[in-house]
ZAVORO-984283 format. One record per residue: residue number from 1; residue in one letter; x, y, z of N, C-alpha, C, CB in turn. Coordinates in nm, 2 decimals. Glycine has a CB too. Example, Ala and Ser with C-alpha at 12.3 -4.5 7.8 and 13.67 -1.06 7.14 Angstrom:
2
    nr   rest      n_x      n_y      n_z     ca_x     ca_y     ca_z      c_x      c_y      c_z     cb_x     cb_y     cb_z
     1      a     1.32    -0.57     0.78     1.23    -0.45     0.78     1.32    -0.33     0.78     1.13    -0.45     0.90
     2      s     1.28    -0.22     0.71     1.37    -0.11     0.71     1.29     0.00     0.79     1.41    -0.06     0.57
REM end
This chain:
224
    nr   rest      n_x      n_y      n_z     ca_x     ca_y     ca_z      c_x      c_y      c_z     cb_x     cb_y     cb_z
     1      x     1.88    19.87    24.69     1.96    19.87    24.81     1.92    19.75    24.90     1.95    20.00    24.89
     2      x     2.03    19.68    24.91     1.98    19.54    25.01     2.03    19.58    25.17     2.08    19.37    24.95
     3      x     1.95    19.53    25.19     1.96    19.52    25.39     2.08    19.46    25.43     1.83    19.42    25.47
     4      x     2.12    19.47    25.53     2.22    19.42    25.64     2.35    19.48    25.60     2.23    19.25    25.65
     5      x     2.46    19.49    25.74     2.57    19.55    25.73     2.56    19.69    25.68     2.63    19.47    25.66
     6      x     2.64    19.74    25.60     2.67    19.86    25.56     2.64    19.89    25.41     2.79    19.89    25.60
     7      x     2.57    19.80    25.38     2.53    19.82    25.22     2.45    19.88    25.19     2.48    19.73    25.15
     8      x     2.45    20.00    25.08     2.32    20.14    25.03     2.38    20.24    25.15     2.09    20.09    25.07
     9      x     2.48    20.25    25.25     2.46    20.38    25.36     2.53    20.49    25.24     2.58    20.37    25.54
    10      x     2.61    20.46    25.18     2.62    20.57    25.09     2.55    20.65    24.98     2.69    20.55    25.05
    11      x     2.50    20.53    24.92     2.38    20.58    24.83     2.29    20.64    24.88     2.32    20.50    24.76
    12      x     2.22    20.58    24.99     2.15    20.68    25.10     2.14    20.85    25.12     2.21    20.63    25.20
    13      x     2.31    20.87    25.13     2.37    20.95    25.17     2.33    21.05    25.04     2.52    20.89    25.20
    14      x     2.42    20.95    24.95     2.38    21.10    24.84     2.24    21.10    24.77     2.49    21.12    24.70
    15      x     2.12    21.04    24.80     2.01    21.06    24.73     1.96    21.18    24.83     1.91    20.92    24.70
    16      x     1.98    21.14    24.97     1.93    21.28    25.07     2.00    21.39    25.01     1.98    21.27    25.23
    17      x     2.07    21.38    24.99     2.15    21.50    24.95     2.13    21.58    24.86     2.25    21.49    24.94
    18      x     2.12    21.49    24.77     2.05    21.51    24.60     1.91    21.59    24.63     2.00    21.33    24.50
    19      x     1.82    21.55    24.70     1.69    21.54    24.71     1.72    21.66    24.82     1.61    21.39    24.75
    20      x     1.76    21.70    24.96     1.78    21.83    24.99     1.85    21.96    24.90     1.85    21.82    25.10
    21      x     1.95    21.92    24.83     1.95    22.01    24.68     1.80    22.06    24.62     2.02    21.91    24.54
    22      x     1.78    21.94    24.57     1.64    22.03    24.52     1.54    22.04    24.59     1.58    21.97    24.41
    23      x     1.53    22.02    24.71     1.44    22.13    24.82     1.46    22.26    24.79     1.49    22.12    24.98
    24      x     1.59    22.31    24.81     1.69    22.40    24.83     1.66    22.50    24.68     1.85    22.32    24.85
    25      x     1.62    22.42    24.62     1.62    22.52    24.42     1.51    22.52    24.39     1.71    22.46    24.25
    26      x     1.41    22.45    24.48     1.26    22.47    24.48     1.20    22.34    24.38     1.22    22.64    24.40
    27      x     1.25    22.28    24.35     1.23    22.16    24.25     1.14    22.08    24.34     1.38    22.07    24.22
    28      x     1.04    22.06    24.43     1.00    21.99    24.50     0.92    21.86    24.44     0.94    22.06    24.58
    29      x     0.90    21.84    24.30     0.89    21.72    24.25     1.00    21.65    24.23     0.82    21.71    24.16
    30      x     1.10    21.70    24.18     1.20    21.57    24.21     1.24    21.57    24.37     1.35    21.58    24.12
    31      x     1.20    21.59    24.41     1.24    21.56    24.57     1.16    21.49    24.64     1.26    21.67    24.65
    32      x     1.04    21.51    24.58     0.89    21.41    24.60     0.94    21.28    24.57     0.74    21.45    24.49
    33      x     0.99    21.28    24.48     1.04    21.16    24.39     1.14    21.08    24.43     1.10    21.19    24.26
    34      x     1.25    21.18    24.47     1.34    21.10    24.55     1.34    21.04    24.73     1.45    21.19    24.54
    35      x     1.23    21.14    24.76     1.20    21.07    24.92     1.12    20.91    24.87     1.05    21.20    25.03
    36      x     1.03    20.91    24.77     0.99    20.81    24.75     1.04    20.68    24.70     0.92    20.83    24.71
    37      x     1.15    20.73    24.64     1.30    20.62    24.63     1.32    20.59    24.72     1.43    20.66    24.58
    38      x     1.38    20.69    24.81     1.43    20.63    24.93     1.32    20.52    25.03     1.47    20.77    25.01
    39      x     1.23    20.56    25.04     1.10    20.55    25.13     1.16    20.37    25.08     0.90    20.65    25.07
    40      x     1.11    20.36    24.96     1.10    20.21    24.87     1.17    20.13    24.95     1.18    20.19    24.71
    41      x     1.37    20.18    24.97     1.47    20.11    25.01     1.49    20.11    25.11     1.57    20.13    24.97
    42      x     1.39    20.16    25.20     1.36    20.10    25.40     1.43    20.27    25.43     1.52    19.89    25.49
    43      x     1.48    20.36    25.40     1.52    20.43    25.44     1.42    20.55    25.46     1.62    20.43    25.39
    44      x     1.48    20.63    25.61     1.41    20.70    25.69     1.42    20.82    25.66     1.43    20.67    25.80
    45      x     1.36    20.91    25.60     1.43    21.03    25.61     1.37    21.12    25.72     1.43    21.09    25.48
    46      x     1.42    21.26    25.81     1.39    21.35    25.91     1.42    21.51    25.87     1.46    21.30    26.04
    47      x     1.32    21.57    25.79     1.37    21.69    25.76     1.37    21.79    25.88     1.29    21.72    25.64
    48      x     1.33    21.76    25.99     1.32    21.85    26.13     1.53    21.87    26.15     1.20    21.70    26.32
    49      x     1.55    21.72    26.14     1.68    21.72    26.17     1.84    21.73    26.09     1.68    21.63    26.24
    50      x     1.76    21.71    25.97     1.81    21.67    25.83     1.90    21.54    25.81     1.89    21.77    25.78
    51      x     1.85    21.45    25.89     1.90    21.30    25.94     1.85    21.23    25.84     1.85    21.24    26.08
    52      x     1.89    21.05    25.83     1.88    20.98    25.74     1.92    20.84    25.82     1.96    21.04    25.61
    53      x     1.80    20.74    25.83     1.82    20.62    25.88     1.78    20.51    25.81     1.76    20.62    25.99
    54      x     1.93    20.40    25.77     1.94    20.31    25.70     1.83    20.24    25.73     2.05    20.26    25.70
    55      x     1.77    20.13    25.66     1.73    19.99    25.75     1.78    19.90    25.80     1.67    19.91    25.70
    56      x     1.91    19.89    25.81     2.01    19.85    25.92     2.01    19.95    26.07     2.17    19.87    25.84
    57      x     1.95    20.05    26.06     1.96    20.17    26.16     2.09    20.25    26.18     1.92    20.11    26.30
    58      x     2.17    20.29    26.07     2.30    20.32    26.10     2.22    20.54    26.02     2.48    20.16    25.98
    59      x     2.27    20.57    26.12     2.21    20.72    26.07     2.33    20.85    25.97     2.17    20.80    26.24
    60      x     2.29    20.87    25.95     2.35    21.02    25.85     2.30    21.17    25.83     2.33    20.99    25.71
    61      x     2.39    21.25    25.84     2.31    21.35    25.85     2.34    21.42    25.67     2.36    21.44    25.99
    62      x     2.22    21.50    25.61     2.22    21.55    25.50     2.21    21.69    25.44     2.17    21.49    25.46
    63      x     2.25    21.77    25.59     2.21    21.91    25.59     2.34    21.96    25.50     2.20    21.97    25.74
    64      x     2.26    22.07    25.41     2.39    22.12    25.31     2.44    22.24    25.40     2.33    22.20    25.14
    65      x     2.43    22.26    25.50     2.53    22.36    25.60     2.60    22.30    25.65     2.48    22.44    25.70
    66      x     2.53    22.20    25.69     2.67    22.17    25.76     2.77    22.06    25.71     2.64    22.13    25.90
    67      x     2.72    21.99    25.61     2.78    21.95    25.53     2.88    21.80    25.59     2.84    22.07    25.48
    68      x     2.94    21.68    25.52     2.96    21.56    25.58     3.06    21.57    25.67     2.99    21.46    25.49
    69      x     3.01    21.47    25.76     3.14    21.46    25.90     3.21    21.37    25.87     3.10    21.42    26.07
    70      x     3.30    21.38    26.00     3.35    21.23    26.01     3.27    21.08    26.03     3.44    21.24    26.13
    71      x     3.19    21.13    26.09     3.06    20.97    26.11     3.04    20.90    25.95     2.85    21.04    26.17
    72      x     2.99    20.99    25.88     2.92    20.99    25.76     3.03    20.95    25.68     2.85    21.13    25.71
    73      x     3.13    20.97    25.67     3.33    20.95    25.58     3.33    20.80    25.60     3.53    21.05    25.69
    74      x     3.33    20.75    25.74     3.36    20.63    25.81     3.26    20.49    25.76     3.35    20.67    25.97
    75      x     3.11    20.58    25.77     3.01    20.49    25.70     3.01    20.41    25.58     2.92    20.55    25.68
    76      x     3.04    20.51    25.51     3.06    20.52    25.36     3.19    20.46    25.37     3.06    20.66    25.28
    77      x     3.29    20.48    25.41     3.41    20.37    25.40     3.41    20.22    25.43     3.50    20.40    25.47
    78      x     3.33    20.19    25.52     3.25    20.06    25.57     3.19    20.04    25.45     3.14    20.07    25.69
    79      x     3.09    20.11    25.37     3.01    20.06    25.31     3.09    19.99    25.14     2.90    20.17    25.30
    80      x     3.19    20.05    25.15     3.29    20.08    25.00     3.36    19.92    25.03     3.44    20.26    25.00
    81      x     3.41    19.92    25.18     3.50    19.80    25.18     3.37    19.66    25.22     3.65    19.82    25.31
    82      x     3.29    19.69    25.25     3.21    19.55    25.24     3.15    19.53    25.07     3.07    19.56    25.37
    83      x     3.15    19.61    24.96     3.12    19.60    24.86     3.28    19.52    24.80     3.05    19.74    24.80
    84      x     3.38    19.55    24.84     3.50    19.51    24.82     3.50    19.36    24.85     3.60    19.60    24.90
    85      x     3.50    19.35    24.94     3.50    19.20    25.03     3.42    19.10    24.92     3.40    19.20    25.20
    86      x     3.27    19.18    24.90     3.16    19.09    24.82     3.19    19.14    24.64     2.95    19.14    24.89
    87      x     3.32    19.11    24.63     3.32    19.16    24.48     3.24    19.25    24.39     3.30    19.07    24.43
    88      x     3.19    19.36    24.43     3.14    19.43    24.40     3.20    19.55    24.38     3.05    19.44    24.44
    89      x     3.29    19.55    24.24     3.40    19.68    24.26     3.36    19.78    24.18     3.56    19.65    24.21
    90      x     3.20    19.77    24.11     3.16    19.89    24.06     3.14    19.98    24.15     3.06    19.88    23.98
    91      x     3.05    19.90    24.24     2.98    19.98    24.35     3.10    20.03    24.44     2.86    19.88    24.44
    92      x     3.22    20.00    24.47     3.31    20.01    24.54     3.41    20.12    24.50     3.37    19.89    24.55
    93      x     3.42    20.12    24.35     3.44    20.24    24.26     3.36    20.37    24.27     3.42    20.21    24.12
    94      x     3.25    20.37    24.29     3.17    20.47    24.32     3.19    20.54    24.41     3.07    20.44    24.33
    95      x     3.13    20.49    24.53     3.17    20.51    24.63     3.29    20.61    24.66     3.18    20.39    24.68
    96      x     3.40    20.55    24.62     3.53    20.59    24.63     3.56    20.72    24.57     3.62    20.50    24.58
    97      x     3.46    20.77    24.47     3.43    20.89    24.42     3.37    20.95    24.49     3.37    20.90    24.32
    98      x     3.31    20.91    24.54     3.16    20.97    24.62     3.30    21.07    24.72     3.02    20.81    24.74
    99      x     3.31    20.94    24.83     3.46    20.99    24.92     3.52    21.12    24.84     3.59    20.85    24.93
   100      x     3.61    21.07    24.76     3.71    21.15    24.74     3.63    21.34    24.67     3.82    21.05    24.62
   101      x     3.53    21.34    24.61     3.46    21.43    24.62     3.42    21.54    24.76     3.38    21.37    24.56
   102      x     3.40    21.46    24.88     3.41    21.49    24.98     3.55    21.53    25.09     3.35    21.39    25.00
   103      x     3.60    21.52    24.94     3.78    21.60    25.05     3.86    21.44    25.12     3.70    21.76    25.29
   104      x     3.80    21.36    25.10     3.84    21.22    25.21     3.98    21.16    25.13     3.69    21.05    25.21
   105      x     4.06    21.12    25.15     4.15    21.03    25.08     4.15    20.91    25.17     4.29    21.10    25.05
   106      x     4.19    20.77    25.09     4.19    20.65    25.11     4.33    20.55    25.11     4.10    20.63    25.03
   107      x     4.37    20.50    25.25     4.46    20.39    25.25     4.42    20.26    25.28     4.55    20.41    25.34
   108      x     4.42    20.16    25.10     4.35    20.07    25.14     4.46    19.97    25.17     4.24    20.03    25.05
   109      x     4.58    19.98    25.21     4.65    19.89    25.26     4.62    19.91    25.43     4.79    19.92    25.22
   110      x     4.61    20.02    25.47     4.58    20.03    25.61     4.49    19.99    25.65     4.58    20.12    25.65
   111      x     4.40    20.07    25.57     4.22    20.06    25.59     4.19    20.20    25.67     4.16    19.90    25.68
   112      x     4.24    20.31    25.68     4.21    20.39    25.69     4.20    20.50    25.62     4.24    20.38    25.74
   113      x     4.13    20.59    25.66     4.07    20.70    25.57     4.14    20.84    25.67     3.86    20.68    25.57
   114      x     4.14    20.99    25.54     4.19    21.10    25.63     4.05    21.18    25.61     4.36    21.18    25.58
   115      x     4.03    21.28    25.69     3.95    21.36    25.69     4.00    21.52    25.63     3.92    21.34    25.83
   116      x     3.97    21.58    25.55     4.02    21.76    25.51     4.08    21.81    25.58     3.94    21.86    25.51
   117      x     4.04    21.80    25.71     4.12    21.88    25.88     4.23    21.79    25.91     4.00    21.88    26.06
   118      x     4.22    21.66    25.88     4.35    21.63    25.92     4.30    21.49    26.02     4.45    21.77    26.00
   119      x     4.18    21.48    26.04     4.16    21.37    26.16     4.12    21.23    26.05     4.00    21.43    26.29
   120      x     4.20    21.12    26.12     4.19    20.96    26.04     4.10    20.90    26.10     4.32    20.84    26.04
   121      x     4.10    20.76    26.04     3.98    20.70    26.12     4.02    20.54    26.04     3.80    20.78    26.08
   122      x     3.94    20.43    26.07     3.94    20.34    26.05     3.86    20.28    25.93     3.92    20.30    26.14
   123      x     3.87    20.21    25.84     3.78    20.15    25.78     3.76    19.96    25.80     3.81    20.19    25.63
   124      x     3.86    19.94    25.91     3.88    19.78    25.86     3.76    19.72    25.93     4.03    19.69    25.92
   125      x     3.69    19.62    25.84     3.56    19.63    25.88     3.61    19.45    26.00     3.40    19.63    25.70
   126      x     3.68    19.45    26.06     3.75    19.33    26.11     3.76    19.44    26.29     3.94    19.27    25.98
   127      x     3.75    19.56    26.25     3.77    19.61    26.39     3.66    19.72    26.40     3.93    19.68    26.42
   128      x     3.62    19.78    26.34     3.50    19.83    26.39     3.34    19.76    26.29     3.52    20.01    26.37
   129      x     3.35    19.70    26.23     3.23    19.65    26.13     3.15    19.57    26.24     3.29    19.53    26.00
   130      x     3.19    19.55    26.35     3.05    19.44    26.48     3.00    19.55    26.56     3.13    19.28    26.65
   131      x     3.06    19.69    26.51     2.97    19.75    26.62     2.86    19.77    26.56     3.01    19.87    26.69
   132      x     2.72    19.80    26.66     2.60    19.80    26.64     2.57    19.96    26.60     2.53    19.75    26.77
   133      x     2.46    19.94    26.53     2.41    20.13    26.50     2.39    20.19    26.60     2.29    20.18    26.42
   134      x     2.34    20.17    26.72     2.31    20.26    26.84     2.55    20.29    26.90     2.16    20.11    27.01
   135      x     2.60    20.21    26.90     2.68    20.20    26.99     2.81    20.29    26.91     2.70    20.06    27.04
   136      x     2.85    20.37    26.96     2.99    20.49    26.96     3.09    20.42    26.83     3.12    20.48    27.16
   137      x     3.09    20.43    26.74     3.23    20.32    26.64     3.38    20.40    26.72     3.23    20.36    26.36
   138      x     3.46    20.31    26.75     3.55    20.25    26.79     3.65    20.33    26.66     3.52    20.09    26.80
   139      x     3.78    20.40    26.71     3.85    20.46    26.60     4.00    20.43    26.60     3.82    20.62    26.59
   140      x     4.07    20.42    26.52     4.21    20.36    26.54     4.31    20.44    26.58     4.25    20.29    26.44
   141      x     4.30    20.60    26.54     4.37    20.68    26.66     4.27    20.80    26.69     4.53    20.75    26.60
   142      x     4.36    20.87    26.75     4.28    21.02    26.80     4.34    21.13    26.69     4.33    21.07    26.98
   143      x     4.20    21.19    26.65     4.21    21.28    26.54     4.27    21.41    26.62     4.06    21.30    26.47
   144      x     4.36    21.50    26.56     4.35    21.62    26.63     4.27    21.71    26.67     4.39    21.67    26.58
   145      x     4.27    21.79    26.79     4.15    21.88    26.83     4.06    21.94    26.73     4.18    21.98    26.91
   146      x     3.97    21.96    26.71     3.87    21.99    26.65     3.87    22.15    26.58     3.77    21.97    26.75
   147      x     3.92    22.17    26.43     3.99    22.29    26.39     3.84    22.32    26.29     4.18    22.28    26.29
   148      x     3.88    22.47    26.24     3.76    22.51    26.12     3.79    22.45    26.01     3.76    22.66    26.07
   149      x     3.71    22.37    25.96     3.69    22.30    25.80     3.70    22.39    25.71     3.57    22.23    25.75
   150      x     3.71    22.35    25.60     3.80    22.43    25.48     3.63    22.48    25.44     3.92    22.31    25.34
   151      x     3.62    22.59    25.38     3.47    22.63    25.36     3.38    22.54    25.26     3.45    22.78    25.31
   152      x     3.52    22.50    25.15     3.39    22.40    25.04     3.36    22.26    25.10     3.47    22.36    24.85
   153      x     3.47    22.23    25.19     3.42    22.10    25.28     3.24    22.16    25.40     3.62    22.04    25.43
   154      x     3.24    22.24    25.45     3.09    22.30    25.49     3.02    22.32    25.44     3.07    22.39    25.53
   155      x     3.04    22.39    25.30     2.93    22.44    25.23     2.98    22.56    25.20     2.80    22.44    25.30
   156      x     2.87    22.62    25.10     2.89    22.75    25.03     3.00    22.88    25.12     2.72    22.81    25.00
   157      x     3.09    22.95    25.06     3.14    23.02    25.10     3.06    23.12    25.16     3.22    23.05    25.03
   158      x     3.07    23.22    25.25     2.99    23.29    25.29     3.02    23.44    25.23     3.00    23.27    25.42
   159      x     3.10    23.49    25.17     3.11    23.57    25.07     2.97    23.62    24.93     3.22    23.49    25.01
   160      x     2.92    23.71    24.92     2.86    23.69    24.85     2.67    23.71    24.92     2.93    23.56    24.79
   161      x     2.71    23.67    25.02     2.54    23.65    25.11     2.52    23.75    25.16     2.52    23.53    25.25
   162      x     2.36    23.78    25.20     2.33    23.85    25.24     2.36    23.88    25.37     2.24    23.84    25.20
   163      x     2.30    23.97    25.48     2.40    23.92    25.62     2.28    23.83    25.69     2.47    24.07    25.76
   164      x     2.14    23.80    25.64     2.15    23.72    25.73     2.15    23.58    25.69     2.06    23.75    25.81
   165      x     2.19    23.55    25.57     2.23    23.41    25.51     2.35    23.39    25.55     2.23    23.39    25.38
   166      x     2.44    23.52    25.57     2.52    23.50    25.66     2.52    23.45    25.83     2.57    23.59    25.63
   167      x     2.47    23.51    25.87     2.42    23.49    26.00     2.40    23.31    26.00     2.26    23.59    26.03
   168      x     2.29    23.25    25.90     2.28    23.11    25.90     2.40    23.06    25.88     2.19    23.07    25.81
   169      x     2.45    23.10    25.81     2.59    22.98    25.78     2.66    23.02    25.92     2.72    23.03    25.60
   170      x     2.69    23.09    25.93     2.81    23.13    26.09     2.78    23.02    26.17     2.79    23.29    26.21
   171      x     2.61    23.02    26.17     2.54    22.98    26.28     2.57    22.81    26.21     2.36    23.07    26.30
   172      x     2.56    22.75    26.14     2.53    22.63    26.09     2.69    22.59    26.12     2.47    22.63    25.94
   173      x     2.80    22.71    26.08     2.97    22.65    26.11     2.97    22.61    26.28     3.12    22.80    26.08
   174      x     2.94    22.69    26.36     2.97    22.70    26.51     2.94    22.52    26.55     2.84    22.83    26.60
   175      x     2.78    22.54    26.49     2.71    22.42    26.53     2.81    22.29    26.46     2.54    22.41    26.48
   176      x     2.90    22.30    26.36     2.97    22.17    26.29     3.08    22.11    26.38     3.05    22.22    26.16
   177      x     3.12    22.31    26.41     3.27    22.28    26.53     3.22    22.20    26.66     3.35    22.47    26.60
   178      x     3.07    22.23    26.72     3.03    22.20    26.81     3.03    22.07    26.83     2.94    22.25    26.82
   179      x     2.97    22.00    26.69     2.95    21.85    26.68     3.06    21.78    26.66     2.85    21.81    26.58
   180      x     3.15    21.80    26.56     3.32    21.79    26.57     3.39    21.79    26.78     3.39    22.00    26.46
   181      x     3.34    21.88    26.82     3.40    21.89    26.90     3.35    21.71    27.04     3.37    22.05    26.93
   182      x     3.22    21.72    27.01     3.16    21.66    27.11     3.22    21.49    27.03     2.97    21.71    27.13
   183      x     3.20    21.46    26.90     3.23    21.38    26.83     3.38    21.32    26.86     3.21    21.44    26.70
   184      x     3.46    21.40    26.91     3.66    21.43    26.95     3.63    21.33    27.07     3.74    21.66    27.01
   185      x     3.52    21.41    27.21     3.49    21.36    27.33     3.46    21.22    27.31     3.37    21.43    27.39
   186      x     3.37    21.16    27.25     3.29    21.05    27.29     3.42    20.93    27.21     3.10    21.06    27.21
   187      x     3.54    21.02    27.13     3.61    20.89    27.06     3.71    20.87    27.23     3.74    20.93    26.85
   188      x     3.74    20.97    27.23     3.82    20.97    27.34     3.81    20.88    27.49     3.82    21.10    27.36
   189      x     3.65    20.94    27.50     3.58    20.83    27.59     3.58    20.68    27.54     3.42    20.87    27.60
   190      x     3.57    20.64    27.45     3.54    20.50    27.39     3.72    20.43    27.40     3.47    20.52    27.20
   191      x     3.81    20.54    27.36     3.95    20.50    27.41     4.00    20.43    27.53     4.00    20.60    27.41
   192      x     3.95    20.53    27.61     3.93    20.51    27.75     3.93    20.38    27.82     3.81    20.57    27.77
   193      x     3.76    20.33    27.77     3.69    20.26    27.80     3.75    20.13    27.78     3.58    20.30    27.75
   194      x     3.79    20.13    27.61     3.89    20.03    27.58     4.04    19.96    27.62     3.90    20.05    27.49
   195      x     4.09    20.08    27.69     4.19    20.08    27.78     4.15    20.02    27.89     4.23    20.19    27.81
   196      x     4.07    20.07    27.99     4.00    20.01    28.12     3.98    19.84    28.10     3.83    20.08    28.14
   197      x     3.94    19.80    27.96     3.86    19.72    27.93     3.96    19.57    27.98     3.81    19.74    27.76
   198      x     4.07    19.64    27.91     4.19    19.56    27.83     4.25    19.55    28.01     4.30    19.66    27.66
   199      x     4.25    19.65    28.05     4.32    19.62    28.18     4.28    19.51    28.29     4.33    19.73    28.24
   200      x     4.15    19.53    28.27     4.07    19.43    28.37     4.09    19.29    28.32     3.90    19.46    28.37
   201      x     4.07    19.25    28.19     4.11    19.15    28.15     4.29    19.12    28.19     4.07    19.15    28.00
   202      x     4.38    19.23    28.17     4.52    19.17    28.25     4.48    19.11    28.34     4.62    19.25    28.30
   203      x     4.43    19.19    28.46     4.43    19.17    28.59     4.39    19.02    28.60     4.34    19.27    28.67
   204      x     4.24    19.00    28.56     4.17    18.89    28.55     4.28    18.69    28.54     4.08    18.94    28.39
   205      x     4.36    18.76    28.39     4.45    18.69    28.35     4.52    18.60    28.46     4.54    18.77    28.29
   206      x     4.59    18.74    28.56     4.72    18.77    28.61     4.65    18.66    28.72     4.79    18.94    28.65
   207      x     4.51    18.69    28.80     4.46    18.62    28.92     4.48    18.51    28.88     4.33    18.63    28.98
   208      x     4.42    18.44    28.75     4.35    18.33    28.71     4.51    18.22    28.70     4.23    18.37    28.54
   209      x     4.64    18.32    28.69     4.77    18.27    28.67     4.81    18.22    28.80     4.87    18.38    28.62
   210      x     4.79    18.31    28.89     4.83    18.25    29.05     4.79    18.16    29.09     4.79    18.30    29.16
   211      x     4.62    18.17    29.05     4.56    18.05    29.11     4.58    17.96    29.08     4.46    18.02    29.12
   212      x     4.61    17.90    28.96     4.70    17.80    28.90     4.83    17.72    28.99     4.76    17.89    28.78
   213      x     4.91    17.88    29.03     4.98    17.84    29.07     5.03    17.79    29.19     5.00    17.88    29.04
   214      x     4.92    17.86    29.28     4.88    17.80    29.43     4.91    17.68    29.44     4.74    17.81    29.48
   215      x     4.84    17.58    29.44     4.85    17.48    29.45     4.97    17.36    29.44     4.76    17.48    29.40
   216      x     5.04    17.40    29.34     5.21    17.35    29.25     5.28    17.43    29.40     5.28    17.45    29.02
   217      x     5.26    17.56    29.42     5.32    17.62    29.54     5.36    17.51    29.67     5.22    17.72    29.58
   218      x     5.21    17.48    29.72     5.16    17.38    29.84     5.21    17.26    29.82     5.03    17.37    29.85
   219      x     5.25    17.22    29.70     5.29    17.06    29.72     5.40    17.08    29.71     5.24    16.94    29.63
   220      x     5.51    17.18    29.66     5.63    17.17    29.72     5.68    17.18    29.85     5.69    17.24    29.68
   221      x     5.55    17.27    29.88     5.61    17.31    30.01     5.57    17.18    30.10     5.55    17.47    30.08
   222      x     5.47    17.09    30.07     5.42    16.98    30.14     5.57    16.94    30.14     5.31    16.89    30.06
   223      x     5.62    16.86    30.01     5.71    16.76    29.99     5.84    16.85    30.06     5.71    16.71    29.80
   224      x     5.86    16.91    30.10     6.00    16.96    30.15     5.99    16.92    30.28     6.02    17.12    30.14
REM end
């Protein structure tokens, strides 16, 4: 996995995943094995939080409860179309499995991606690809309010479990809707922001237009 941009966030994605699987079935040498894969390719893993940080610093989460968001869909679509760009259509093929295994479907004329629930998002790496890993990514509409995911998009059905494996999963859904929900907020906020943004620059424009014009004003009115 090479450094910079959005290259390896998917592979990333599913070796954590792979490697929390076999946490999960008790296999803890291949999981030994696979943290140390990862470790190799600069990547961070946090089993406190079940997080995952590129060496670009772009994060992921790999918990099998709660299973992939929208953050994690968007990454990986970044990561698919910068392998695109750099002629790399095996890796770009992959990927696109990876996605569509994950419930995602793909418009690469648009460059946007849908989510299981129904919420889109952007892939064009021309409008959100400069943002930084710390900073909010920027989305090209507003997804609908924040509904229950389809259970194989979460994780295991809860059918079948004991009640308090039940109890965990309820407890792991609430917390998805929760992060979904807060996830809805902060695009909305970033909407906002970009609105404000764009307006100040009118305004800016509109002064910088007058002042211009002042002056062409004054020498007519001189010459009259």
């Amino acid at each position: 996995m090479a450094s910079g941009g959005y290259r390896g966030y998917a592979y990333a994605l599913r070796k954590a995943s792979e490697r929390e699987e076999a946490r999960r079935d008790g296999d803890y040498s291949k999981a030994d094995a696979i943290r140390a894969e990862l470790q190799a390719d600069g990547v961070r893993l946090d089993d406190a939080s079940h997080t995952f940080t590129t060496t670009t610093g772009y994060r992921g989460s790999y918990s099998l409860q709660i299973g992939i968001g929208f953050h994690e869909i968007q990454l990986m679509c970044l990561d698919r179309e910068e392998a695109r760009r750099e002629n790399r259509y095996q890796d770009a093929d992959d990927i696109r499995q990876q996605l569509q295994a994950c419930g995602a479907s793909l418009d690469d004329r648009a460059h946007m991606f849908s989510m299981p629930d129904g919420a889109k998002g952007s892939y064009d790496l021309y409008k959100v690809g400069g943002a930084p890993p710390s900073a909010p990514i920027s989305y090209a509409t507003s997804p609908p309010p924040p509904q229950r995911l389809p259970a194989a998009f979460m994780g295991a059905a809860t059918n079948g479990m004991s009640p308090a494996a039940r109890k965990a999963a309820e407890m792991a859904e609430r917390f998805a809707r929760e992060r979904a929900s807060h996830e809805a907020a902060a695009r909305e906020a970033g909407m906002r922001e970009t609105e404000a943004r764009r307006t100040f620059e009118r305004e800016m424009a509109r002064g910088r237009s007058q002042q211009k014009q002042q002056p062409r004003q004054q020498q007519l009115l001189t010459k009259s």
